[in-house]
N, CA, C and O atoms as a GROMACS GRO file, in nm:
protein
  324
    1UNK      N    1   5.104  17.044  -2.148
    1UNK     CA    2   5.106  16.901  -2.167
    1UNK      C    3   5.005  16.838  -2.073
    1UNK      O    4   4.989  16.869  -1.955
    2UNK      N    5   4.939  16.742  -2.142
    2UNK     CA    6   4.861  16.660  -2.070
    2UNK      C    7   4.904  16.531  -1.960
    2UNK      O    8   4.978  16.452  -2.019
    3UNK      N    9   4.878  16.495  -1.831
    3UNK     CA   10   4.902  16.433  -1.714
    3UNK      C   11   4.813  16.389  -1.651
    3UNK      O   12   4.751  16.462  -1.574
    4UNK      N   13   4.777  16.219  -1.673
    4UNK     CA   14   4.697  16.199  -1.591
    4UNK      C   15   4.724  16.095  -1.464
    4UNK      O   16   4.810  16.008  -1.469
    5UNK      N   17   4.656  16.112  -1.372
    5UNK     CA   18   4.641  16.162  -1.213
    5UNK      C   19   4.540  16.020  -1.166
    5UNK      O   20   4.418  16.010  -1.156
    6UNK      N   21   4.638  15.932  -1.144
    6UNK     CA   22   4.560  15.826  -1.087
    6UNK      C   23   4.560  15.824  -0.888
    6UNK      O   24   4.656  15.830  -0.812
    7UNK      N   25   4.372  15.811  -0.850
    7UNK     CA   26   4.388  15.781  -0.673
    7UNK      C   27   4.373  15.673  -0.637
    7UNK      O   28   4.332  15.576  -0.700
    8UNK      N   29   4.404  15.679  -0.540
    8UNK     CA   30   4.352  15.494  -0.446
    8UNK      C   31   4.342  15.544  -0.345
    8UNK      O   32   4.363  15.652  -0.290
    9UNK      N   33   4.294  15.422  -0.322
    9UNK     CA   34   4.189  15.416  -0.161
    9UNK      C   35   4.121  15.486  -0.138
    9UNK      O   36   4.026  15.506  -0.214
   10UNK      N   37   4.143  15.591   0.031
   10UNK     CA   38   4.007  15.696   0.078
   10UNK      C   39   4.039  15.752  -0.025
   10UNK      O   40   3.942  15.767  -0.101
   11UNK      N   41   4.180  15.811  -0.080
   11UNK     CA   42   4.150  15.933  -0.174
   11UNK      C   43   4.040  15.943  -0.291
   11UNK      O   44   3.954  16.023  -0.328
   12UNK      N   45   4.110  15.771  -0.341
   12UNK     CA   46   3.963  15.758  -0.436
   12UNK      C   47   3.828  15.827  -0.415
   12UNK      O   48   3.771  15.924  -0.465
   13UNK      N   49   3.795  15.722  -0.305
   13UNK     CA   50   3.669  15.779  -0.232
   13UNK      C   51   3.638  15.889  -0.210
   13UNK      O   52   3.537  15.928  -0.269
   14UNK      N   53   3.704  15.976  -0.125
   14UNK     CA   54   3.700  16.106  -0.078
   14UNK      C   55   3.635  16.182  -0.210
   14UNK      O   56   3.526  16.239  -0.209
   15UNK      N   57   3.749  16.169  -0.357
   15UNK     CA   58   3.697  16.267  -0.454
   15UNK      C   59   3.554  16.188  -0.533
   15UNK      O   60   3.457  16.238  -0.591
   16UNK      N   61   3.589  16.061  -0.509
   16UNK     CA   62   3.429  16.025  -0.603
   16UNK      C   63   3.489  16.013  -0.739
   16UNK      O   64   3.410  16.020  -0.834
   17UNK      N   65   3.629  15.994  -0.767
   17UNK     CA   66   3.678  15.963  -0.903
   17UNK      C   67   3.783  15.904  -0.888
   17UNK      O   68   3.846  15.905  -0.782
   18UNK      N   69   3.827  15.826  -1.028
   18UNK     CA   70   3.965  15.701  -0.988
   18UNK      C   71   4.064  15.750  -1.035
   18UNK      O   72   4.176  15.711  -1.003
   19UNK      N   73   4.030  15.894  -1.165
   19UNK     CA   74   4.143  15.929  -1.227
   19UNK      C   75   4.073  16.076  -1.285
   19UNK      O   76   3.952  16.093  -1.299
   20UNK      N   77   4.186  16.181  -1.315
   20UNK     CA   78   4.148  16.287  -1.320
   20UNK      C   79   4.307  16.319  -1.467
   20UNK      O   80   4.426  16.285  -1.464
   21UNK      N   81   4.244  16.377  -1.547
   21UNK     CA   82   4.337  16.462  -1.660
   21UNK      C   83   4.355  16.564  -1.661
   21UNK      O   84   4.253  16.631  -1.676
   22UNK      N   85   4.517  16.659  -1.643
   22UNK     CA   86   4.534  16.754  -1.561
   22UNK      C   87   4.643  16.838  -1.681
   22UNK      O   88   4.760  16.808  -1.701
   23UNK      N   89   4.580  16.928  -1.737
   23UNK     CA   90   4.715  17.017  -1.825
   23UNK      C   91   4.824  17.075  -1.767
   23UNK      O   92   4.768  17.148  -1.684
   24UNK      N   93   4.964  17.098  -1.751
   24UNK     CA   94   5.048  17.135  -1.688
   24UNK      C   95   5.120  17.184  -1.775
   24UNK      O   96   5.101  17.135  -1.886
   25UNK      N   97   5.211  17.277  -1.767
   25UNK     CA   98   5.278  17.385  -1.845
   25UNK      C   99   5.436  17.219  -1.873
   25UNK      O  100   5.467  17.116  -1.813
   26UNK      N  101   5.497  17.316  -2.037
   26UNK     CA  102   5.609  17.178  -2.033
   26UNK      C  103   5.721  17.200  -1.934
   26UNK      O  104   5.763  17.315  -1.949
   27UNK      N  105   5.772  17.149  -1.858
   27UNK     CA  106   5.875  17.141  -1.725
   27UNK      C  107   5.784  17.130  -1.590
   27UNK      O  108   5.838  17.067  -1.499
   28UNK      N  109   5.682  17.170  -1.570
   28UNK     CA  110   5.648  17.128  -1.503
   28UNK      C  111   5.670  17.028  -1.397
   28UNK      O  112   5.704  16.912  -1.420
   29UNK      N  113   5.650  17.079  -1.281
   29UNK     CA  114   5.683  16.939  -1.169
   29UNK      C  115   5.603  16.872  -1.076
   29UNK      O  116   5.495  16.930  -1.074
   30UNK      N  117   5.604  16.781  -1.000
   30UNK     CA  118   5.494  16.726  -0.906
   30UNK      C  119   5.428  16.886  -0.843
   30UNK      O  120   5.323  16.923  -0.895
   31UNK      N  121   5.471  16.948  -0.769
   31UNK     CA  122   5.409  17.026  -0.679
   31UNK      C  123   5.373  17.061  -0.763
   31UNK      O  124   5.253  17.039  -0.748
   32UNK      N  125   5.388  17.122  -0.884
   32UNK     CA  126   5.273  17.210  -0.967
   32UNK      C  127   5.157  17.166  -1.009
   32UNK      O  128   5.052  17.229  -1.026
   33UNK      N  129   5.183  17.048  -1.026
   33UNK     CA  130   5.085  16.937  -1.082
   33UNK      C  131   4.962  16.949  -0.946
   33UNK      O  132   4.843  16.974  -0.966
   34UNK      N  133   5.026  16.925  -0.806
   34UNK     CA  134   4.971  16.946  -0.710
   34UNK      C  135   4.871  17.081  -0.669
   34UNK      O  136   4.759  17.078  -0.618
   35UNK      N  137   4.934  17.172  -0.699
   35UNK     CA  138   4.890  17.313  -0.662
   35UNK      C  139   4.732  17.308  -0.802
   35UNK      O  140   4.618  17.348  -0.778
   36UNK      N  141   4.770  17.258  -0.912
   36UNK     CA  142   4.620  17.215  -0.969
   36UNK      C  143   4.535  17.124  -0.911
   36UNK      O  144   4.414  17.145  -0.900
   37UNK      N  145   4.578  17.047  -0.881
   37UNK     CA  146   4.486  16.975  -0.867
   37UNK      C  147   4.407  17.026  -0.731
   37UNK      O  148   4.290  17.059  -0.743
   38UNK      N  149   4.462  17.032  -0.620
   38UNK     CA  150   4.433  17.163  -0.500
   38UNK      C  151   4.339  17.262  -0.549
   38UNK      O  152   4.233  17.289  -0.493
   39UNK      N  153   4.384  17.319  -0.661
   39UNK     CA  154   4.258  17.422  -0.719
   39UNK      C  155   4.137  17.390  -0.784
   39UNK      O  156   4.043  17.467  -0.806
   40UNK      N  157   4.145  17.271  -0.813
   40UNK     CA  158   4.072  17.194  -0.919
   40UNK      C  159   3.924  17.096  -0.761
   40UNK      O  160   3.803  17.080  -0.774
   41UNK      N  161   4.016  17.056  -0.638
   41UNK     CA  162   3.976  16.943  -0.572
   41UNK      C  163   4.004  17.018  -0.408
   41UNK      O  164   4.071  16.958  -0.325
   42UNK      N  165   3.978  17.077  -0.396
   42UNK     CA  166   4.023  17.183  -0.247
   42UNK      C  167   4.017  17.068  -0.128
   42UNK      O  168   4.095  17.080  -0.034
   43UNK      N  169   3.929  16.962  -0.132
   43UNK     CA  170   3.948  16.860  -0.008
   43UNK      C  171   4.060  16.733  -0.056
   43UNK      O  172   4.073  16.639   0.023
   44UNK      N  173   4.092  16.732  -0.109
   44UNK     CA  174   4.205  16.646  -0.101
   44UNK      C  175   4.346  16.775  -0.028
   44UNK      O  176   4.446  16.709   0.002
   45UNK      N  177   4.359  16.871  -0.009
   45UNK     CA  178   4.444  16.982   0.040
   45UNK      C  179   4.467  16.938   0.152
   45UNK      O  180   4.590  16.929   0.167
   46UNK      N  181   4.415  16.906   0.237
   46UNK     CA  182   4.407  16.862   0.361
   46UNK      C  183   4.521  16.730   0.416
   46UNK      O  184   4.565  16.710   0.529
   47UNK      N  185   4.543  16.660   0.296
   47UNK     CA  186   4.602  16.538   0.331
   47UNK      C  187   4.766  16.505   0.234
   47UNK      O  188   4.842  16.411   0.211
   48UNK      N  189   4.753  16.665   0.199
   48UNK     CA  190   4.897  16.719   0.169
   48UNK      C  191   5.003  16.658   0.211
   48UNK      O  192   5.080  16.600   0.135
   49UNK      N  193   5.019  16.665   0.343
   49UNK     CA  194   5.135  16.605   0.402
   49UNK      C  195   5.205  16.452   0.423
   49UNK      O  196   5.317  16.409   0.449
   50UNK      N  197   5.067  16.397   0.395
   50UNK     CA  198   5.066  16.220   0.391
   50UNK      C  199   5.028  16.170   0.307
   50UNK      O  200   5.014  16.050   0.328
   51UNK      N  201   4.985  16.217   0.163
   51UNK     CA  202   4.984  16.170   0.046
   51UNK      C  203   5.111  16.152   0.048
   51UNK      O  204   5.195  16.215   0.112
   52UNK      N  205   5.142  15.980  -0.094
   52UNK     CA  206   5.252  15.916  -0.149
   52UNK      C  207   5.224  15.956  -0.287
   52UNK      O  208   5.110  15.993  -0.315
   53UNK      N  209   5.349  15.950  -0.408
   53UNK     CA  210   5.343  16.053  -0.528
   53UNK      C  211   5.480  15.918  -0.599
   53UNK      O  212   5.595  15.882  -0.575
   54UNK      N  213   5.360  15.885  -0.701
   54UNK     CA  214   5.453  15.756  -0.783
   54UNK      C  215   5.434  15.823  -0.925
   54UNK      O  216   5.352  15.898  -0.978
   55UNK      N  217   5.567  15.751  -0.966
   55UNK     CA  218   5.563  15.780  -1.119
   55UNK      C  219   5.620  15.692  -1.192
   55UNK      O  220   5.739  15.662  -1.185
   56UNK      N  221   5.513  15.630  -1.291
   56UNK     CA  222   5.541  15.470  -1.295
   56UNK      C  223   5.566  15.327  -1.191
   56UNK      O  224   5.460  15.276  -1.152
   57UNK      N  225   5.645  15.285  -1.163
   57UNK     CA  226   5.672  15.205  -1.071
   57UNK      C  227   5.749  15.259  -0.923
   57UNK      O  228   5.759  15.204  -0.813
   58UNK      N  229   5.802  15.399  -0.976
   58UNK     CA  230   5.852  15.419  -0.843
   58UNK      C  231   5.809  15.536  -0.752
   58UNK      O  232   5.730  15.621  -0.795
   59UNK      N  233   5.845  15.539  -0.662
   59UNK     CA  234   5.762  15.696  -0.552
   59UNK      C  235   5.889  15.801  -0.590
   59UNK      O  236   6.010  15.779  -0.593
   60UNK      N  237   5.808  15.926  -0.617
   60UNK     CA  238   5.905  16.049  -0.618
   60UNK      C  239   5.881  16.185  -0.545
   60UNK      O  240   5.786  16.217  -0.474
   61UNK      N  241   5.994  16.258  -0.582
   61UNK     CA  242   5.894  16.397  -0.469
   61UNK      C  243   5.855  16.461  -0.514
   61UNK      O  244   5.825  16.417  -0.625
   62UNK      N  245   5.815  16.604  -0.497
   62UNK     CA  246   5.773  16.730  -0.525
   62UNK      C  247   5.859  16.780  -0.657
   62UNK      O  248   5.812  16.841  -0.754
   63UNK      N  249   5.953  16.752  -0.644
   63UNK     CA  250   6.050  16.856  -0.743
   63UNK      C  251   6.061  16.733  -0.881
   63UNK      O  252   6.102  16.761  -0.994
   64UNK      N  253   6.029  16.646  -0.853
   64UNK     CA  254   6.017  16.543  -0.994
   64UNK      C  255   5.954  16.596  -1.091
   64UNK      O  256   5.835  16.626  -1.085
   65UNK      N  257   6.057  16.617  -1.230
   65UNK     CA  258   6.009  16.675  -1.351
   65UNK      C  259   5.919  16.630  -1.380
   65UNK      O  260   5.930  16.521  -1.322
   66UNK      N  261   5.788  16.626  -1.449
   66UNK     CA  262   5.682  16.557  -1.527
   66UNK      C  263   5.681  16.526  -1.683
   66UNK      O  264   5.672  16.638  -1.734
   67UNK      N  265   5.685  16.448  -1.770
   67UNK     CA  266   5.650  16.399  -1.921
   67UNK      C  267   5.561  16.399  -1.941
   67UNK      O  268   5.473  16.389  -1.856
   68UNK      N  269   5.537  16.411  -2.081
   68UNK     CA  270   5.413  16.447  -2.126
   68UNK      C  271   5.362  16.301  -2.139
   68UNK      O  272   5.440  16.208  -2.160
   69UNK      N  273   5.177  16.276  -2.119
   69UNK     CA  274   5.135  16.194  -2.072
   69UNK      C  275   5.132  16.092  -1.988
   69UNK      O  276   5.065  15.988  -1.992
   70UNK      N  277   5.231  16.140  -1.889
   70UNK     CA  278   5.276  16.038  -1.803
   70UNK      C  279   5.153  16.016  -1.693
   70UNK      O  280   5.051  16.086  -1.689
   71UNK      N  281   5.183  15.904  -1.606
   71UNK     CA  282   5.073  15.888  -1.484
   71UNK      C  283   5.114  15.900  -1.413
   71UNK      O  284   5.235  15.880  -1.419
   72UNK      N  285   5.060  15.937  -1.293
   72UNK     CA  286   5.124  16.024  -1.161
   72UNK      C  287   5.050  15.955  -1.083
   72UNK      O  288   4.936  15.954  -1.129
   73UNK      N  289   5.059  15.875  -0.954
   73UNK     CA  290   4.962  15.764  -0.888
   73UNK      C  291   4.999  15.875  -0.770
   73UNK      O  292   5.104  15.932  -0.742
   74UNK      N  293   4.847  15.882  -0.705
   74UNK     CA  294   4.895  15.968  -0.557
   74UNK      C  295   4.731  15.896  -0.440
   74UNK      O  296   4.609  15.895  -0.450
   75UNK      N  297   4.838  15.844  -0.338
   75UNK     CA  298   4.836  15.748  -0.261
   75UNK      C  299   4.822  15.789  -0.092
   75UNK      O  300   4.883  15.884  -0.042
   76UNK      N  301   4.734  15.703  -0.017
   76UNK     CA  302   4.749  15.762   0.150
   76UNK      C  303   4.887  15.694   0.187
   76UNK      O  304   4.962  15.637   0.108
   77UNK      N  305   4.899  15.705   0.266
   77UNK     CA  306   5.039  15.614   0.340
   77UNK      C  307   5.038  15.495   0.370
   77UNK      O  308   4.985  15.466   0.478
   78UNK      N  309   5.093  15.393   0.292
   78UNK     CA  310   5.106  15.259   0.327
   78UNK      C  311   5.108  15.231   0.468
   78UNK      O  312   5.188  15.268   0.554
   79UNK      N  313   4.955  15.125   0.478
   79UNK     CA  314   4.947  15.089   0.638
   79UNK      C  315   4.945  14.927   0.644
   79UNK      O  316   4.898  14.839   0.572
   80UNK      N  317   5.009  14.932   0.751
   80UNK     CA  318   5.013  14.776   0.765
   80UNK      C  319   4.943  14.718   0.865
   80UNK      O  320   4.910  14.792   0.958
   81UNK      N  321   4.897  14.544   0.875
   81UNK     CA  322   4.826  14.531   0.996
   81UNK      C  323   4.882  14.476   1.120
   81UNK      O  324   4.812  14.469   1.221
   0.00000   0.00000   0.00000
């Protein structure tokens, strides 16, 4: 199933793209989704631990099932001033 993979901010930047379309097996979950895109983008790997992971309106984790065509928003850590 197809999943596409919206960034913001540095991440944006960092990859040089705003959105990326990512095939994932059906059940599939965030981390898997992750472990592609990691293979796909090896410097976003780095910021593993402090990336934020939305789906639709709300933030979810790793083990969050995925739907087919859904959008997956993955985010630095909300900073404030």
């Amino acid at each position: 199933m197809k999943v596409r993979v919206l960034f913001y901010a540095q991440l944006r930047d960092l990859l040089g793209m705003r959105q990326l379309d990512v095939d994932v097996a059906d059940g599939a979950t965030v981390r898997d989704l992750l472990g592609k895109i990691y293979a796909q983008q090896p410097t976003l790997r780095p910021h593993d631990k402090s990336i934020l992971i939305g789906a639709g309106v709300e933030f979810v984790d790793r083990n969050y099932r995925l739907s087919p065509g859904e959008e997956i928003s993955i985010m630095p850590p909300v900073q404030g001033g």
